[in-house]
MIVEXVO-953081 format. One line per 2 residues: their letters; for each residue z, x, y of N, C-alpha, C, O. Coordinates in nm, 3 decimals, always signed. Atoms other than C-alpha are relative to their C-alpha. Layout:
# residues N
A = Z,X,Y,Z,X,Y,Z,X,Y,Z,X,Y; ...
# end
This chain:
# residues 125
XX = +0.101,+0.088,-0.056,+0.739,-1.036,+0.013,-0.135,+0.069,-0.017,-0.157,+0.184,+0.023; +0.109,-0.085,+0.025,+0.398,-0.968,-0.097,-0.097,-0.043,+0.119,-0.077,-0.134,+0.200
XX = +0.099,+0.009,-0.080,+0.070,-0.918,+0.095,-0.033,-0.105,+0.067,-0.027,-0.107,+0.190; +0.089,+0.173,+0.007,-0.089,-1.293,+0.087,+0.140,-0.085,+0.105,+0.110,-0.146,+0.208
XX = -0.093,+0.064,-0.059,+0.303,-1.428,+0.198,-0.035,+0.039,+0.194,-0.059,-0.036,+0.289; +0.034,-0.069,-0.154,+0.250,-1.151,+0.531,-0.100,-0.057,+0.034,-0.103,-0.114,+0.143
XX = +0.125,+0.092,-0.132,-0.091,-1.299,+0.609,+0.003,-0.103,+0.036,-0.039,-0.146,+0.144; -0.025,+0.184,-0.028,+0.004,-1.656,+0.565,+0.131,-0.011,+0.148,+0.147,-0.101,+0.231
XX = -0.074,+0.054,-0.130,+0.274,-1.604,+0.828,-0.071,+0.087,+0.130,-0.042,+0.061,+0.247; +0.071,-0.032,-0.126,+0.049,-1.393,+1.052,-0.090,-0.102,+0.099,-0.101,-0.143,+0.215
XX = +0.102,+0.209,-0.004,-0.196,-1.714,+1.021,+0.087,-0.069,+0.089,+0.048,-0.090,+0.203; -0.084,+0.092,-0.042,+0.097,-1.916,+1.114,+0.025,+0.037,+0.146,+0.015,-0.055,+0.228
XX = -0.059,+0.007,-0.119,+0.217,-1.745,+1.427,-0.098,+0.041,+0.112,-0.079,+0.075,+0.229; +0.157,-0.035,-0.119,-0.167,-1.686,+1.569,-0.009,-0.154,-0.001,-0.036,-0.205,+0.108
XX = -0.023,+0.188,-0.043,-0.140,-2.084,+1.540,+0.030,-0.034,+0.107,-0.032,-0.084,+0.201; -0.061,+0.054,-0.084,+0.144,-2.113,+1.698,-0.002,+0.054,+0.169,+0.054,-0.003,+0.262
XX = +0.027,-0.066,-0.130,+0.047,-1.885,+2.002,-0.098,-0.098,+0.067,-0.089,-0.136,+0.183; +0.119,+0.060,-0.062,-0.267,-2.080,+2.038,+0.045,-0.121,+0.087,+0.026,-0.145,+0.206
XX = -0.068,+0.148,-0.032,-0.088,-2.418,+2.060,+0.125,+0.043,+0.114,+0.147,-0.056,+0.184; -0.019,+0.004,-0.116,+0.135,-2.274,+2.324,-0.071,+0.030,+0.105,-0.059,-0.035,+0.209
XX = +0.138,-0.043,-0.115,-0.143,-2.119,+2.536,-0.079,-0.101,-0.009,-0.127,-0.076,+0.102; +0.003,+0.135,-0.007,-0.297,-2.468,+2.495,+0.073,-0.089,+0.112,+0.024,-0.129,+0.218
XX = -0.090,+0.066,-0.088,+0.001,-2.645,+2.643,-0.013,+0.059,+0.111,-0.074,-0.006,+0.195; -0.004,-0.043,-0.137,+0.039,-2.411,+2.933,-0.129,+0.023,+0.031,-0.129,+0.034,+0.153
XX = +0.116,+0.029,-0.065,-0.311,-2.404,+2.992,-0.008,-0.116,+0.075,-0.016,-0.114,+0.198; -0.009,+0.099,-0.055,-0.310,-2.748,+3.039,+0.056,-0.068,+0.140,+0.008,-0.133,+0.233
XX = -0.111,-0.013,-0.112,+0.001,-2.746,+3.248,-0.018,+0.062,+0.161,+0.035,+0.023,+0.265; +0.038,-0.046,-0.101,-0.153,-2.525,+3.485,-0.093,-0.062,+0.074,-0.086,-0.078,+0.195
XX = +0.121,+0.088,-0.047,-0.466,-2.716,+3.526,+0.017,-0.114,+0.076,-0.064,-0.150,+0.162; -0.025,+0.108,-0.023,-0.291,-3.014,+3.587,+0.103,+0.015,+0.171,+0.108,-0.071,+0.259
XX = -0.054,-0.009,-0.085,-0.065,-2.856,+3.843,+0.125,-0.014,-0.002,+0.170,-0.017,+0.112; -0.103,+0.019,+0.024,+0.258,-2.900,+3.719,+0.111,+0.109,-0.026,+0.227,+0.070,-0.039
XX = -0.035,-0.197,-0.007,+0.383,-2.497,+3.694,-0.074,+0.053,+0.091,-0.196,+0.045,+0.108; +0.006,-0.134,-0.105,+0.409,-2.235,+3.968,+0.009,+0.055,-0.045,-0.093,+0.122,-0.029
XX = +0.030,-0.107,+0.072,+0.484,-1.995,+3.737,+0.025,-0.011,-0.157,+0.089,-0.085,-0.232; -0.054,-0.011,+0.149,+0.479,-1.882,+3.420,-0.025,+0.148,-0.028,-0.102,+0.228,+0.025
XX = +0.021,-0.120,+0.056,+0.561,-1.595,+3.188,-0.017,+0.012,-0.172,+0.053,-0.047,-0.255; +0.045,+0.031,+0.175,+0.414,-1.542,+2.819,+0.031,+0.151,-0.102,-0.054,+0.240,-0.097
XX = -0.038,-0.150,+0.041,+0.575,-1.227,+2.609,-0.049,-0.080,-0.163,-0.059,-0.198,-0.196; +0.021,-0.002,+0.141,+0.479,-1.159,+2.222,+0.010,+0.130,-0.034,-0.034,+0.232,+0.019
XX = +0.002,-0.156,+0.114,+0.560,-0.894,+1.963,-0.014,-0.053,-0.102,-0.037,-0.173,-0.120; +0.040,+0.032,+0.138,+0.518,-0.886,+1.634,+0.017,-0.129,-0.107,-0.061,-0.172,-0.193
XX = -0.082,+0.127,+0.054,+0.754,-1.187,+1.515,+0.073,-0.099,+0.099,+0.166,-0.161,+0.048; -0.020,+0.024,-0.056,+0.820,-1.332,+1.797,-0.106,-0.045,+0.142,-0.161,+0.043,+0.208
XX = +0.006,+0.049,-0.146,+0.691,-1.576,+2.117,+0.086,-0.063,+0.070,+0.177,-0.138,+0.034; -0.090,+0.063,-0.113,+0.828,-1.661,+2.426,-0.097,-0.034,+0.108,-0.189,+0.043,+0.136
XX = +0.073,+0.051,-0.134,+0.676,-1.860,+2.731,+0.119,-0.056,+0.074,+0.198,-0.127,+0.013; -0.059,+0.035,-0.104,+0.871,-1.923,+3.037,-0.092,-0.068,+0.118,-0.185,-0.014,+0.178
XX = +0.069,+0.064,-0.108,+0.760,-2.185,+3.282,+0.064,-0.070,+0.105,+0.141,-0.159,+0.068; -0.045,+0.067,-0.079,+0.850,-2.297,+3.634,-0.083,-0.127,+0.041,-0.205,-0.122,+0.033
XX = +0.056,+0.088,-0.094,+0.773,-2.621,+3.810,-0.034,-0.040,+0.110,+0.069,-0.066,+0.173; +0.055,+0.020,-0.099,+0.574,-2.706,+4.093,+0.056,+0.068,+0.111,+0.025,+0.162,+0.183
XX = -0.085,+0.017,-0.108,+0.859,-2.779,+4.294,+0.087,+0.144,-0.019,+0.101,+0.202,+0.089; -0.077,-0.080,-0.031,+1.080,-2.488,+4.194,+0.136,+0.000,-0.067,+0.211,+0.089,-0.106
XX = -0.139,+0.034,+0.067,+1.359,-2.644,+4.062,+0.004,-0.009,-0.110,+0.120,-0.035,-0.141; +0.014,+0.050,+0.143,+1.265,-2.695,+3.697,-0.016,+0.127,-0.116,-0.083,+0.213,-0.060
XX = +0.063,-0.146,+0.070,+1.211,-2.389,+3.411,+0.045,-0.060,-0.162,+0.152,-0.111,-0.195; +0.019,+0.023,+0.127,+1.133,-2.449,+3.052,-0.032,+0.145,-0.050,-0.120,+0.219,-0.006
XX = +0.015,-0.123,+0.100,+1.178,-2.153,+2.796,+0.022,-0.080,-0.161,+0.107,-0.142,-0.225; +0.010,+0.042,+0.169,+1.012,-2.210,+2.451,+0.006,+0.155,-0.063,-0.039,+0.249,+0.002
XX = -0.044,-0.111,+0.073,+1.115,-1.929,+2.200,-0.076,-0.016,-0.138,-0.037,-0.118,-0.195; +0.056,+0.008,+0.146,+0.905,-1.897,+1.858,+0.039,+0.133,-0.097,-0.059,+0.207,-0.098
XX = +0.009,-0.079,+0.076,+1.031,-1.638,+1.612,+0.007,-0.054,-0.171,+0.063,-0.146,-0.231; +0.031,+0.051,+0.166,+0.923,-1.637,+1.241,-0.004,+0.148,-0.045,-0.064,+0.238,+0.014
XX = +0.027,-0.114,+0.078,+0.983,-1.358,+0.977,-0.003,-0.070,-0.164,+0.039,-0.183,-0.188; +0.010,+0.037,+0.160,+0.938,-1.413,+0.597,+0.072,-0.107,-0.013,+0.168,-0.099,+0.063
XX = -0.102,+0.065,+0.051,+1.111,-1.675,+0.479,+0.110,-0.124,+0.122,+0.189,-0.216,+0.102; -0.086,+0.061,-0.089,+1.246,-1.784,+0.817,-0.052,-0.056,+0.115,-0.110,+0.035,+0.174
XX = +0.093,+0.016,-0.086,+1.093,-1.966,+1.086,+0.119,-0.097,+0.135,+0.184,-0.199,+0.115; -0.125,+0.070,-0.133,+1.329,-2.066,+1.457,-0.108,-0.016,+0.136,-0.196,+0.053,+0.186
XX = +0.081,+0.022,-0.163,+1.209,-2.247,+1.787,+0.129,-0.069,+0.074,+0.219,-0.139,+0.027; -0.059,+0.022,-0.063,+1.374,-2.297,+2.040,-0.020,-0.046,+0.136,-0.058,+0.039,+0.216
XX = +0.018,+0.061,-0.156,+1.352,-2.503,+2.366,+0.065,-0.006,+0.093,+0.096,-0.125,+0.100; -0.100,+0.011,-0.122,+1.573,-2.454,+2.682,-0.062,-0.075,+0.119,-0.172,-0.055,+0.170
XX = +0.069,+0.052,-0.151,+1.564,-2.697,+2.995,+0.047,+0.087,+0.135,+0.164,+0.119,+0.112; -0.090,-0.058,-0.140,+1.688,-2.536,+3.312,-0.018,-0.089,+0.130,-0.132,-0.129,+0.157
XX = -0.001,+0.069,-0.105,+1.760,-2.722,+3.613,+0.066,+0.110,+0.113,+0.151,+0.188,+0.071; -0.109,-0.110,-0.091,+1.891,-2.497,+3.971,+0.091,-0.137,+0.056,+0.080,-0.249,+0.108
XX = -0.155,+0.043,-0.055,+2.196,-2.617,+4.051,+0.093,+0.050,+0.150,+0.072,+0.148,+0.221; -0.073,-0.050,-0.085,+2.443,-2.598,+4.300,+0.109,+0.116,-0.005,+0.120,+0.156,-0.121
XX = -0.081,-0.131,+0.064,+2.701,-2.297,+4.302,+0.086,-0.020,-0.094,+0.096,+0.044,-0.198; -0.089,+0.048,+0.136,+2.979,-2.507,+4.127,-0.034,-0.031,-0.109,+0.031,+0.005,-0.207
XX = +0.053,+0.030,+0.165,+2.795,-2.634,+3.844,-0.036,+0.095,-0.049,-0.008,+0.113,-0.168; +0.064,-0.124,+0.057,+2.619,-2.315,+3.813,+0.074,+0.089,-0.056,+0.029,+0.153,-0.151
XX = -0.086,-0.074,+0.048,+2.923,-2.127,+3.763,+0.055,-0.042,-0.154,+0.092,+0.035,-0.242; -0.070,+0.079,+0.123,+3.042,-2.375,+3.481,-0.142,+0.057,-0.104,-0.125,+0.074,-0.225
XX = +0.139,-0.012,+0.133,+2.689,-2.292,+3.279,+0.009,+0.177,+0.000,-0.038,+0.232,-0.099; +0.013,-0.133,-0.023,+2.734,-1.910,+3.393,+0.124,+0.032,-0.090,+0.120,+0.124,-0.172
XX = -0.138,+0.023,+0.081,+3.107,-1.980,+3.240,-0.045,-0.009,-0.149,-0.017,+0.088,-0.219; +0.038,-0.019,+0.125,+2.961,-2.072,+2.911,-0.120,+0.035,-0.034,-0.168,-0.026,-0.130
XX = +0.083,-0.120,+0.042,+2.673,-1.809,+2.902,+0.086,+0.100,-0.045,+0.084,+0.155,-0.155; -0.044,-0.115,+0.066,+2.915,-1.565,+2.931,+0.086,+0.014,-0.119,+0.095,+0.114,-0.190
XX = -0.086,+0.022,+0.082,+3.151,-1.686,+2.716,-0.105,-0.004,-0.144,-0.055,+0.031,-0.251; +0.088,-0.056,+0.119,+2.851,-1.667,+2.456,-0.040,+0.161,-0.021,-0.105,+0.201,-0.118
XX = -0.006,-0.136,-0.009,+2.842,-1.325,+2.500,-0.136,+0.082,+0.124,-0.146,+0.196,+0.170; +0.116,+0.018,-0.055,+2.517,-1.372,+2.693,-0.011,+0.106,+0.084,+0.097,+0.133,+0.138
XX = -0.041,-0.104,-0.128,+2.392,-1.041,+2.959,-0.050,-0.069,+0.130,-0.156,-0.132,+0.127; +0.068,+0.032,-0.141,+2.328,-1.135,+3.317,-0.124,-0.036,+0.029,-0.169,-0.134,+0.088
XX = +0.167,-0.010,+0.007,+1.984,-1.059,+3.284,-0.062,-0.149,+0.016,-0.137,-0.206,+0.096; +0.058,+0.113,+0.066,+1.952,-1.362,+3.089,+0.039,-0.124,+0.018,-0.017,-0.229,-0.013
XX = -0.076,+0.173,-0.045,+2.210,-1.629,+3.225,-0.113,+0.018,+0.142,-0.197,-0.071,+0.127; +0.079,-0.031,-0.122,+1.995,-1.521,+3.583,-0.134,-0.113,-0.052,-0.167,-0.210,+0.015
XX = +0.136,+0.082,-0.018,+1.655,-1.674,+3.406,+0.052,-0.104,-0.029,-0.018,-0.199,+0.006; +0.006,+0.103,+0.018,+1.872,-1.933,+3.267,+0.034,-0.122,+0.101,+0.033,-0.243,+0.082
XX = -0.078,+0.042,-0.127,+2.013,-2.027,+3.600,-0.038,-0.020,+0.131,+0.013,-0.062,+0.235; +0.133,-0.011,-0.131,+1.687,-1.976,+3.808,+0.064,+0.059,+0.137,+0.051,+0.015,+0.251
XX = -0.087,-0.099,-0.125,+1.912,-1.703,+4.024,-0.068,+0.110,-0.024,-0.168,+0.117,-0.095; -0.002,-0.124,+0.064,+1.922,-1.341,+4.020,+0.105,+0.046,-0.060,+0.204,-0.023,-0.083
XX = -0.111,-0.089,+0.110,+2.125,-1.073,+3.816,+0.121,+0.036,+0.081,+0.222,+0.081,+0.027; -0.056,-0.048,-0.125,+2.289,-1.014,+4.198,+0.092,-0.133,-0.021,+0.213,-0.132,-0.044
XX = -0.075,+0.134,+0.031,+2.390,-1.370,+4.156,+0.066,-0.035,-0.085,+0.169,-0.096,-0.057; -0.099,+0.000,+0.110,+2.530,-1.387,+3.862,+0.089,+0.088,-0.034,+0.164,+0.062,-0.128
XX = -0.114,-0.095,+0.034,+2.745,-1.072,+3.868,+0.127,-0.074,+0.150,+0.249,-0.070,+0.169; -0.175,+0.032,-0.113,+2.927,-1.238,+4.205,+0.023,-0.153,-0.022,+0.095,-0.203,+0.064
XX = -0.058,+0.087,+0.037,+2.957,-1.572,+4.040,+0.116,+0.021,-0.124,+0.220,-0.042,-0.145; -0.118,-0.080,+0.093,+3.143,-1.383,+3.767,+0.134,+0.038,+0.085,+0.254,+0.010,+0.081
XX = -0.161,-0.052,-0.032,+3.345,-1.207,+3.969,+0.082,-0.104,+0.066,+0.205,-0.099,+0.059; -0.074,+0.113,-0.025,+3.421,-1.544,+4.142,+0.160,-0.084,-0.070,+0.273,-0.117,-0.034
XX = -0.045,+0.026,+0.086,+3.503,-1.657,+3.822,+0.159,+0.053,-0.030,+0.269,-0.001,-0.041; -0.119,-0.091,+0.052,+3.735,-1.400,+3.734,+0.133,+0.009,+0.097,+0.249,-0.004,+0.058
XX = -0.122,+0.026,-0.087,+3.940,-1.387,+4.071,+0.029,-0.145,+0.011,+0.101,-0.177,+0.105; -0.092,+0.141,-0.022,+4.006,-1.799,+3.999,+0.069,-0.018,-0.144,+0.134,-0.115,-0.182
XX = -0.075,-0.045,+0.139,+4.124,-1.662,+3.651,-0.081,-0.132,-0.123,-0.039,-0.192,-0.222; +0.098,+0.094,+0.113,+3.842,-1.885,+3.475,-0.080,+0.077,-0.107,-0.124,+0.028,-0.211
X = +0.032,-0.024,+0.102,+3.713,-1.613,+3.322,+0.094,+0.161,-0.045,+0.078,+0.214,-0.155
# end
């Protein structure tokens, strides 16, 4: 990959930063997110956003390297313990770490290791 290819996707993903810091600008203004979180490295964005109320979390994912460009949108809703376990059920079963079923699950990492072990003493997982 030569020089000109690297700047054209540097170009590209100072775009695409803008146009999410855009959106969640907006979002904030408007009042519709309590929180949010915005990470970037080199080939890669991520913004995490909650709603108002609490109950809602949107994670957009942007990574692009040469040749390859992936986005990704997750909704999250909080749930009750039973459903939650069934989505905690197929996190882990993706190989997924705690860490990360926790933001997807709008819990903590405390929470998700004793819905596991739940899991495990009803022989579900």
């Amino acid at each position: 990959m030569g020089k000109k290819a690297n700047t054209e996707l540097a170009i590209a993903n100072k775009a695409r930063v803008a146009a999410q810091l855009r959106e969640l600008a907006e979002q904030i203004e408007a009042g519709t997110i309590s929180h949010y979180q915005f990470t970037q490295d080199e080939n890669s964005v991520q913004f995490t956003a909650d709603s108002a109320d609490g109950k809602q979390r949107i994670i957009k994912h942007q990574n692009s390297i040469p040749g390859l460009q992936r986005e990704q949108t997750e909704y999250v809703q909080k749930q009750n313990p039973v459903q939650r376990r069934k989505v905690v059920k197929q996190l882990v079963s993706e190989g997924m770490k705690q860490t990360e079923i926790a933001k997807r699950t709008m819990t903590s990492q405390k929470t998700i290791s004793n819905d596991i072990k739940v899991l495990k003493e009803k022989g579900r997982l």
